[in-house]
Each structure stands twice: as C-alpha cells, then as structure tokens.
C-alpha positions as a Markdown table, in Angstrom:
| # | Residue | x | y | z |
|---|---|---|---|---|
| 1 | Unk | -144.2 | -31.6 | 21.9 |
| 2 | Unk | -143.4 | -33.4 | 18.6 |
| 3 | Unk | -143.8 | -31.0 | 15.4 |
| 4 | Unk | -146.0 | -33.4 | 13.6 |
| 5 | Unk | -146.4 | -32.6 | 9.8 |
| 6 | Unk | -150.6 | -33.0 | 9.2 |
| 7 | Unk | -151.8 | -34.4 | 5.4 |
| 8 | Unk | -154.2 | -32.6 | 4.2 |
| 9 | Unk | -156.4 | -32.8 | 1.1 |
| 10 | Unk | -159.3 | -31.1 | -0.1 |
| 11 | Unk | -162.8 | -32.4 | 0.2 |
| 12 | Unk | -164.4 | -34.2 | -2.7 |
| 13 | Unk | -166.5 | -31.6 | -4.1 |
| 14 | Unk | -164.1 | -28.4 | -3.6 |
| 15 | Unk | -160.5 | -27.2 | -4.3 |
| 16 | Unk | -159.8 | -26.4 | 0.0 |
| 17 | Unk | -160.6 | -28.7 | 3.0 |
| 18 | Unk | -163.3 | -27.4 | 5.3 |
| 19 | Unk | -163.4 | -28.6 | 9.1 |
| 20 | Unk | -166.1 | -27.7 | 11.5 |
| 21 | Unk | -165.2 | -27.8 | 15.2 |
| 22 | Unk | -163.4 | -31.2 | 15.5 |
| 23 | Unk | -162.9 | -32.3 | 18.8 |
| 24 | Unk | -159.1 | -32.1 | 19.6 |
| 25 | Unk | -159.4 | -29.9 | 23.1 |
| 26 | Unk | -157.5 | -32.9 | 24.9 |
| 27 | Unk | -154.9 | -33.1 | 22.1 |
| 28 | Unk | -151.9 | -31.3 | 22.3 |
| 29 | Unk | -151.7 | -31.3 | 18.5 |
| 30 | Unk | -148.0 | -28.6 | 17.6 |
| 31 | Unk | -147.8 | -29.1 | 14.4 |
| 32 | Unk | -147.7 | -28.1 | 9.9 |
| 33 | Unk | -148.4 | -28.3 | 7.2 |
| 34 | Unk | -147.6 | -26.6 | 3.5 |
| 35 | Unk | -151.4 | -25.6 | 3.2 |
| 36 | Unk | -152.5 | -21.9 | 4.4 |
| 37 | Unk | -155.3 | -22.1 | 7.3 |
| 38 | Unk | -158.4 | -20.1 | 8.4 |
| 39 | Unk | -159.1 | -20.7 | 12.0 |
| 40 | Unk | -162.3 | -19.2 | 13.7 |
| 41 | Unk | -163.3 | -20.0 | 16.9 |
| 42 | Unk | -166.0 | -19.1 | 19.1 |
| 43 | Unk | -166.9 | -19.7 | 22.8 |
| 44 | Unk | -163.9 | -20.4 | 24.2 |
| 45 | Unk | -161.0 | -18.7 | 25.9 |
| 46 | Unk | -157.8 | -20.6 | 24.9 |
| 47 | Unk | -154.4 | -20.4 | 23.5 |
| 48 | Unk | -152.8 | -18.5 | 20.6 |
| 49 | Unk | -149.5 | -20.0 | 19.6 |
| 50 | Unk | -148.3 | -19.6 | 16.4 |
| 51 | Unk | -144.7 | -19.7 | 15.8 |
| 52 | Unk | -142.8 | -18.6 | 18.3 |
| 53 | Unk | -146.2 | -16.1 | 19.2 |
| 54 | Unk | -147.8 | -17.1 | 22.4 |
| 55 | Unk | -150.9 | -15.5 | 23.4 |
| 56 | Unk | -154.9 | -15.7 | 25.3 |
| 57 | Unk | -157.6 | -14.9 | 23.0 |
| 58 | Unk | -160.7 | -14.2 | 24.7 |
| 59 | Unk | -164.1 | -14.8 | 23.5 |
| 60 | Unk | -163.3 | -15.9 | 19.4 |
| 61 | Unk | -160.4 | -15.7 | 17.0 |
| 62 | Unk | -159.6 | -15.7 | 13.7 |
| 63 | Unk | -156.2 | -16.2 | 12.5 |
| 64 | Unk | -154.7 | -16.6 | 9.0 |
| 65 | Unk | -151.8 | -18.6 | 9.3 |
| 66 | Unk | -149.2 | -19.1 | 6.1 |
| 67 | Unk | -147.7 | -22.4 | 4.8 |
| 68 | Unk | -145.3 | -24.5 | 7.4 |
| 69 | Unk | -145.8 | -22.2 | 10.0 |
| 70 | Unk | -146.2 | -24.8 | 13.2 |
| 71 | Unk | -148.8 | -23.8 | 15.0 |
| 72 | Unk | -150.9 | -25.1 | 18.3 |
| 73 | Unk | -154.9 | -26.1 | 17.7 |
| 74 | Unk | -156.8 | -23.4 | 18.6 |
| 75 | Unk | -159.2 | -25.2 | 21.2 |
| 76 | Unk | -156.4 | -27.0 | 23.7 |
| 77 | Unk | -157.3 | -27.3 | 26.8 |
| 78 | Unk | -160.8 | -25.5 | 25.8 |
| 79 | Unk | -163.6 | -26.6 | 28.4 |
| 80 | Unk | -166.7 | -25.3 | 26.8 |
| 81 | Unk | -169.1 | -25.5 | 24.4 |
| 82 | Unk | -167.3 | -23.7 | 21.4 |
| 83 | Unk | -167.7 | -23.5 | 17.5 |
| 84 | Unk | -164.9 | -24.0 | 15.4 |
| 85 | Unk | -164.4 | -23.5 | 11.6 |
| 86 | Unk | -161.1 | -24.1 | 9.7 |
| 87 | Unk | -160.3 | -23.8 | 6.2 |
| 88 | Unk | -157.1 | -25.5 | 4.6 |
| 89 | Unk | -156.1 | -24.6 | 1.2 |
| 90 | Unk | -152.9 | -24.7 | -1.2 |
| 91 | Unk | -151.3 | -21.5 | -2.6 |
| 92 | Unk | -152.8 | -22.6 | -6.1 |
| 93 | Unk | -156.2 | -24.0 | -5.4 |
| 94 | Unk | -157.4 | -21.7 | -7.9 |
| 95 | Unk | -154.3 | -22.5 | -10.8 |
| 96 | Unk | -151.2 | -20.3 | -10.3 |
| 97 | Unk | -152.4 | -17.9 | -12.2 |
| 98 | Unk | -155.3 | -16.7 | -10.2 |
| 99 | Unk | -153.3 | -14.9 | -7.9 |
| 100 | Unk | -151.7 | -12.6 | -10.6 |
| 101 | Unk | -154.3 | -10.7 | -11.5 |
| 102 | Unk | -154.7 | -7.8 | -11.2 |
| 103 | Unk | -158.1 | -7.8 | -9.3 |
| 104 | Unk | -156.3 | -10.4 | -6.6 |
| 105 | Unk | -153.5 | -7.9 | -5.8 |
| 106 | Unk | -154.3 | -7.1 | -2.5 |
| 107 | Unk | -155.4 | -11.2 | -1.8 |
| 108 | Unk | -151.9 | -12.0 | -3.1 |
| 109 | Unk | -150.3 | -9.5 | -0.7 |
| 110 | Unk | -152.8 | -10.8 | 2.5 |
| 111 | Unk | -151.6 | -14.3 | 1.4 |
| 112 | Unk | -148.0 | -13.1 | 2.2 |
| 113 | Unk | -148.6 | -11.7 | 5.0 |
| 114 | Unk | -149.7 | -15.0 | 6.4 |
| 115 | Unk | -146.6 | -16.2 | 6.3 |
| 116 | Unk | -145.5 | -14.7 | 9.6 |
| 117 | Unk | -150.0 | -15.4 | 11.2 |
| 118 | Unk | -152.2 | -12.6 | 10.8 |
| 119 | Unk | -155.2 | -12.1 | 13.6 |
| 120 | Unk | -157.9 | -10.2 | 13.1 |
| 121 | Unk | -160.0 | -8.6 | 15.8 |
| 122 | Unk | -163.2 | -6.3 | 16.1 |
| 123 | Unk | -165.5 | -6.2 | 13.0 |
| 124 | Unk | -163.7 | -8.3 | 10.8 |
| 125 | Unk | -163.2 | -11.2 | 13.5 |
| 126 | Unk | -167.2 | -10.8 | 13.4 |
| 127 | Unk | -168.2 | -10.6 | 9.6 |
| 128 | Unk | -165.7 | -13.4 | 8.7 |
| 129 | Unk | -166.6 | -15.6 | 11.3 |
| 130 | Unk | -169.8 | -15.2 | 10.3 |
| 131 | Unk | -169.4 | -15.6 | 6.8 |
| 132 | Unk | -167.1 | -19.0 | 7.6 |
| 133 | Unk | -170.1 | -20.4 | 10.0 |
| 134 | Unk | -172.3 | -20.7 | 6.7 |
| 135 | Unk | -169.9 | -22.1 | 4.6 |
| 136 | Unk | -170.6 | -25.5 | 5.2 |
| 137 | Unk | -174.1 | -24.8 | 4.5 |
| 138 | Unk | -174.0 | -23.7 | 1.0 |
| 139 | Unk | -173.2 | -25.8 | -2.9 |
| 140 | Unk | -169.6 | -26.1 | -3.8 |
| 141 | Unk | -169.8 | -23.2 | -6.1 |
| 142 | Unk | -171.4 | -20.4 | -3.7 |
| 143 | Unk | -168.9 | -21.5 | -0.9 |
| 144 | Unk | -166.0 | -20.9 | -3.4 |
| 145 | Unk | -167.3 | -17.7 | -4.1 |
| 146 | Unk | -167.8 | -17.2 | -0.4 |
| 147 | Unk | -164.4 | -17.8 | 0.7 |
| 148 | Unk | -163.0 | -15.5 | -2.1 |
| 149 | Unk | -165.3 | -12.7 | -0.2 |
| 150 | Unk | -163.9 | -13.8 | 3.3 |
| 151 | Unk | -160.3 | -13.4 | 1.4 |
| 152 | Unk | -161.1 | -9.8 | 0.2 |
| 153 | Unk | -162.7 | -9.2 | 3.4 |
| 154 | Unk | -159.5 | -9.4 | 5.3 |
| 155 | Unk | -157.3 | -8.2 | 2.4 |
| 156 | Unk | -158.9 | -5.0 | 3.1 |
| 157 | Unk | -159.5 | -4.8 | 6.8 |
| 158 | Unk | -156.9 | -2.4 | 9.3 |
| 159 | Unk | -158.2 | -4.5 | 12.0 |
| 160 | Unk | -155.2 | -6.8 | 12.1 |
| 161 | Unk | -152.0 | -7.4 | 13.8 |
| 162 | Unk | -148.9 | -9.4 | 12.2 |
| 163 | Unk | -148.4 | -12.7 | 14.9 |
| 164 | Unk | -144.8 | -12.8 | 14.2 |
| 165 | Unk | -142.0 | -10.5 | 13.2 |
| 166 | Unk | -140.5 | -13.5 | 10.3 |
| 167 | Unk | -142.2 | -14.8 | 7.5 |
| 168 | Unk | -141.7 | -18.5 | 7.5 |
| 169 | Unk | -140.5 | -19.3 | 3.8 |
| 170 | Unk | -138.6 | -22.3 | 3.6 |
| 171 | Unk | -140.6 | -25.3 | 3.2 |
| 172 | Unk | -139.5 | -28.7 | 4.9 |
| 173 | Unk | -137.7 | -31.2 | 2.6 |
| 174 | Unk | -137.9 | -35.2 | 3.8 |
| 175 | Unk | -134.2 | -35.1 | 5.2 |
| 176 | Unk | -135.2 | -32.4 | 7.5 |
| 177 | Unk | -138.5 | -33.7 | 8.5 |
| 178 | Unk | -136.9 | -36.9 | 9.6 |
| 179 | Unk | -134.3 | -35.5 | 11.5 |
| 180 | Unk | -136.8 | -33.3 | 13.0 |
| 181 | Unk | -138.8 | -36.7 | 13.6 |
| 182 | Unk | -135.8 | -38.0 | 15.3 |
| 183 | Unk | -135.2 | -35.1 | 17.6 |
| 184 | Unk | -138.7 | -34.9 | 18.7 |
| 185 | Unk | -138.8 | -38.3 | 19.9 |
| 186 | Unk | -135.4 | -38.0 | 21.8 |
| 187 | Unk | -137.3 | -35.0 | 23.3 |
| 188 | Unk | -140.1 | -37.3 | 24.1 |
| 189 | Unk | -138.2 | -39.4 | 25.5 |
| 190 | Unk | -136.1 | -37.6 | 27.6 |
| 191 | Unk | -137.9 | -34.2 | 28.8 |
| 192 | Unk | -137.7 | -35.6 | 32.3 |
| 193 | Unk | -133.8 | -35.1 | 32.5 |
| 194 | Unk | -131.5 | -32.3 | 31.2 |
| 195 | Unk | -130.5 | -32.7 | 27.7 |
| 196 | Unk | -127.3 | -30.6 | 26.8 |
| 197 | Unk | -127.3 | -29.1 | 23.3 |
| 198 | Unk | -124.4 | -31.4 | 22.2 |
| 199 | Unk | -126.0 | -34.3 | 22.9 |
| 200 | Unk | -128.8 | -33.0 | 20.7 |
| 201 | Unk | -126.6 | -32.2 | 18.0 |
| 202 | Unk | -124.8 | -35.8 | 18.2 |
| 203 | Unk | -128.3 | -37.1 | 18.2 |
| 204 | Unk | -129.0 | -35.0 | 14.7 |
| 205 | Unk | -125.5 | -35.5 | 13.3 |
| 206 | Unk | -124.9 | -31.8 | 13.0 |
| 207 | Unk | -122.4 | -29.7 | 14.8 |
| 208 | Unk | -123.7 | -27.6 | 17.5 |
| 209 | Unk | -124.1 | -23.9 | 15.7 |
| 210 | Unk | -125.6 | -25.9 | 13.2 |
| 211 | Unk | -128.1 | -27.5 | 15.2 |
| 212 | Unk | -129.0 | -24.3 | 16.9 |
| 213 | Unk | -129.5 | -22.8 | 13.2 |
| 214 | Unk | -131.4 | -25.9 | 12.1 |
| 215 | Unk | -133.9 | -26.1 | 15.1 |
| 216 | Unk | -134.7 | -22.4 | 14.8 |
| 217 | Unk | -135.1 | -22.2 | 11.3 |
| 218 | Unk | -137.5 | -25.3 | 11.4 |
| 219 | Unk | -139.5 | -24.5 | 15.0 |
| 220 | Unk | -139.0 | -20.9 | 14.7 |
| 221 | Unk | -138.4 | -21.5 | 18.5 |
| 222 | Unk | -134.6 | -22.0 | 20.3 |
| 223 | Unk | -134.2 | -25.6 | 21.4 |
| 224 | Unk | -134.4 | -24.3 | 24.9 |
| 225 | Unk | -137.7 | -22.8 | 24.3 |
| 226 | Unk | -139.3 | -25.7 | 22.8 |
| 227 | Unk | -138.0 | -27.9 | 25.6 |
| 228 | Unk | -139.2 | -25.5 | 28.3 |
| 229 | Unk | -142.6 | -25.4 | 26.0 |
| 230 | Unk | -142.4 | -29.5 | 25.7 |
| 231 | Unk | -141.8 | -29.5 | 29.8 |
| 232 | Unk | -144.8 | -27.2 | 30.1 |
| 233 | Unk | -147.4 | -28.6 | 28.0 |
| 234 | Unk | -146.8 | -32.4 | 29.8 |
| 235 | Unk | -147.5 | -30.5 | 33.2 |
| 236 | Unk | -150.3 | -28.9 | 32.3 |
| 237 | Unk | -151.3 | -32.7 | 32.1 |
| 238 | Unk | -150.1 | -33.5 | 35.1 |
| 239 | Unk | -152.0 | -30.8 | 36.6 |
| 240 | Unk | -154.6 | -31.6 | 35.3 |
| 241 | Unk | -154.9 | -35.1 | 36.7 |
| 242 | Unk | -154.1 | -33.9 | 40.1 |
| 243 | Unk | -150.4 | -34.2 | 40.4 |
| 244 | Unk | -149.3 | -31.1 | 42.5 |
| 245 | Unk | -147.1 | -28.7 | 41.3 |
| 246 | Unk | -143.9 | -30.1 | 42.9 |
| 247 | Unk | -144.5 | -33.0 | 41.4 |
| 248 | Unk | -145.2 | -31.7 | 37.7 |
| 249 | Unk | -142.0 | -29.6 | 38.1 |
| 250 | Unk | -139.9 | -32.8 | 39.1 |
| 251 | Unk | -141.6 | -35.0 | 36.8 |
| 252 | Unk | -141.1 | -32.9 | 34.0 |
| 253 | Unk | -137.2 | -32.2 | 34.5 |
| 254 | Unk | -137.5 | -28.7 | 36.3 |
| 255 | Unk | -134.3 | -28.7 | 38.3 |
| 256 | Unk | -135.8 | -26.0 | 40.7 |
| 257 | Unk | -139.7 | -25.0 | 41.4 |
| 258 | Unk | -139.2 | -21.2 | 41.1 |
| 259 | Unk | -137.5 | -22.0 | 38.0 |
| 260 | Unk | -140.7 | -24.2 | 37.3 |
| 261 | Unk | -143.1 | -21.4 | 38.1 |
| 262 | Unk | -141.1 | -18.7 | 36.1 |
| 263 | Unk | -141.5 | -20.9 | 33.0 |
| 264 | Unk | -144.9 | -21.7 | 33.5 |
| 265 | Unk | -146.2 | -18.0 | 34.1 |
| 266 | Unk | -144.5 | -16.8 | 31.0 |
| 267 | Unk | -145.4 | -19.6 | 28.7 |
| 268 | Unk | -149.1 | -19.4 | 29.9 |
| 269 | Unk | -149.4 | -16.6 | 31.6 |
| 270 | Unk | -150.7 | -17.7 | 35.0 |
| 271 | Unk | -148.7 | -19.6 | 37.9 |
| 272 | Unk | -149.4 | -23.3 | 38.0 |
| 273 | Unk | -151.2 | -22.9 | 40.9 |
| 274 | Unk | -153.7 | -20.2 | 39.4 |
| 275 | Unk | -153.9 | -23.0 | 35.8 |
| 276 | Unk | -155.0 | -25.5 | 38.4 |
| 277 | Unk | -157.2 | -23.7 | 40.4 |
| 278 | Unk | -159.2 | -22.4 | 37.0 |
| 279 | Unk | -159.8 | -25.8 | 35.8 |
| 280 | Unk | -160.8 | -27.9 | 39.0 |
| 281 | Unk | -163.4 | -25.6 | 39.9 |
C-alpha cells in the first residue's frame, strides 16, 4: 500500500481540476496530495478511508477531505454502475486574499475543518451532489460560481461529522517523501514476511522512536497498522482471484489464520469468508 503523492493541476479553462467518475475500482490507489478534494459518489457501496478513519458508506458520499491527508479512492473494489464527481483545488485558487473576507468566514473555517475529512450525510449529501453532477455541464464562470455555492452549502450545513480527531497540517517536504518512497517499497517488497520495526528504521536511517514518530506523522497510521492494512488490501486480491483464505493469510505474511481473520474483520468489517462470498455471487 505505497502512499503515492498524485500531481494535480487545474483544467485549462478553470482555477480547480474537475474529474467525473474515472474508472479506478480495480486500483488500490492510497495516496495525497497538497490540493483539498470534493468527492461524491453515487451507486455504490464501498470504502471510506481517510486517514487513519475506516468506514462503509452506503448508497453515496460526499467527503471534504483537507490538503496531504492520504486517503483511499472512493470506488475500490466498487462493482456497480456508479457516478463519481471530484473536485481538486489549492487553498488559493481564488488569490490568498479571497478567503479573508469577511463574507468567506464561515468557508475559511469549513476549509479547516477539512484538514482532519469532513462527510456529510442526509440533505446536504443530496443538494451538493446534485449541484456537483451539473458542474461539468455549465461555462467556466457559472461552475466557479457553482462551486462557491456547494462551499457555502456545506459551511452552513449541521449534517456533518469530523472523519478524524487530528488535523493533518504539516505538508511533505522532498526528503520525507523519498524516504517515505523508500519504505513503501521495502513494504512492497517484503509484506509476505515479518518486518521488525528496527529493520525499518535501519532501512529509513532513523532511530526507532524516531521512525515510529516519523511514520505516524506522515501516514497518520502506526507502521503496524499500515502493514496489517498493506497485508489486507493484497488479500482482498487474492480473494478475489480465488485463492482461499488460508492461502491469502499465508501469502500475505499472517503468521496465524485467526490472527488473519481478526485483522481482516476489523479493517473491513466482514470475515474473509463473508468478502468473498459477496463478490463471487
């Protein structure tokens, strides 16, 4: 499960980058970017991981997510026809002065609350999912002034729930991204076997409390959890292409199968038995 950092650049004719359901339900895509994100989706029962926040959505979702917060595409592992909308834009798309005044207050303060994912559900998932459906539809100008009414639409909606309990504020220099590179790739590598937190921290060239503090601050996950997360996601794939669960477990470097299961059920909520099942019917 390698943290990828995503490029991102607004379209031609507008100051944010609009996407309409691209087709990444076999990609396993974890990964950032210093732009904030609109996602909507709709049709589809799927994952919600943001962060160290795991979670089902059922039916549609809209989630504002805040700048280098890594986050999972919404429609992995997403077999049906579904509708996807995702808007990608910097802090000062608009000049940094936008945000300062006074009529932007409460946009400002929705924009920082994005920092630690914000989903919205009843009838604000509905309006704004709505109002980001047209989007692509309308001249560069009216969209602009369409996504400032999605913004104030969910500045001033209660029907919202914080995704994580820490705001994610320190963007990722290039030293840190390529060690971050580098221990993804061991991970890569080597999920199949253990991998002992100071062989890790040899592999980063940082002490091991240091590593610990590094990881976390840049996955908001323990190195555990990402490796358990990592194990999971390749045998889910497994699964998938009819491995049985024995052999995902072993495969995947589970040292026991009701330690496998355990895992499984609380990183997806179902046994792997149950995840198989539901999509070989």
């Amino acid at each position: 499960m390698k943290v990828q950092l995503e490029e991102i650049y607004p379209d031609s004719d507008s100051s944010f980058h609009l996407l309409l359901t691209p087709h990444l339900s076999d990609v396993f895509l974890w990964h950032y970017h210093p732009e904030y994100e609109i996602v909507y989706i709709e049709g589809a029962n799927g994952t919600r991981h943001v962060g160290e926040h795991i979670s089902r959505y059922e039916g549609s979702d809209l989630v504002f997510i805040g700048p280098n917060v890594p986050h999972l595409n919404f429609d992995y592992g997403v077999k049906t026809e579904h509708q996807k909308v995702v808007v990608q834009l910097r802090h000062d798309f608009l000049g940094t002065a936008f945000w300062q005044a006074p009529e932007c207050q409460a946009i400002a303060a929705l924009f920082e609350r994005a920092r630690s994912g914000v989903s919205f559900y009843g009838q604000t998932k509905h309006e704004v999912g709505q109002l980001l459906k047209e989007l692509a539809q309308l001249p560069p100008f009216e969209r602009l002034l369409q996504l400032l009414t999605i913004f104030k639409t969910m500045a001033g909606s209660s029907e919202s729930s914080s995704l994580q309990g820490k705001a994610v504020t320190n963007a990722y220099n290039l030293s840190e991204q390529l060690r971050l590179k580098q221990v993804n790739q061991f991970i890569a590598d080597n999920y199949s076997r253990k991998i002992d937190i100071p062989e890790i921290a040899a592999i980063a060239n940082l002490t091991e409390a240091a590593f610990c503090r590094y990881f976390k601050r840049m996955t908001q996950l323990t190195f555990t959890q990402f490796v358990n997360q990592y194990r999971i996601n390749q045998a889910q794939k497994l699964l998938l292409s009819n491995h049985t669960v024995t052999e995902a477990s072993v495969a995947c470097g589970f040292e026991s199968l009701s330690y496998f299961n355990k895992i499984f059920r609380r990183i997806t909520g179902e046994n792997p038995i149950q995840f198989k099942k539901r999509y070989h019917t």
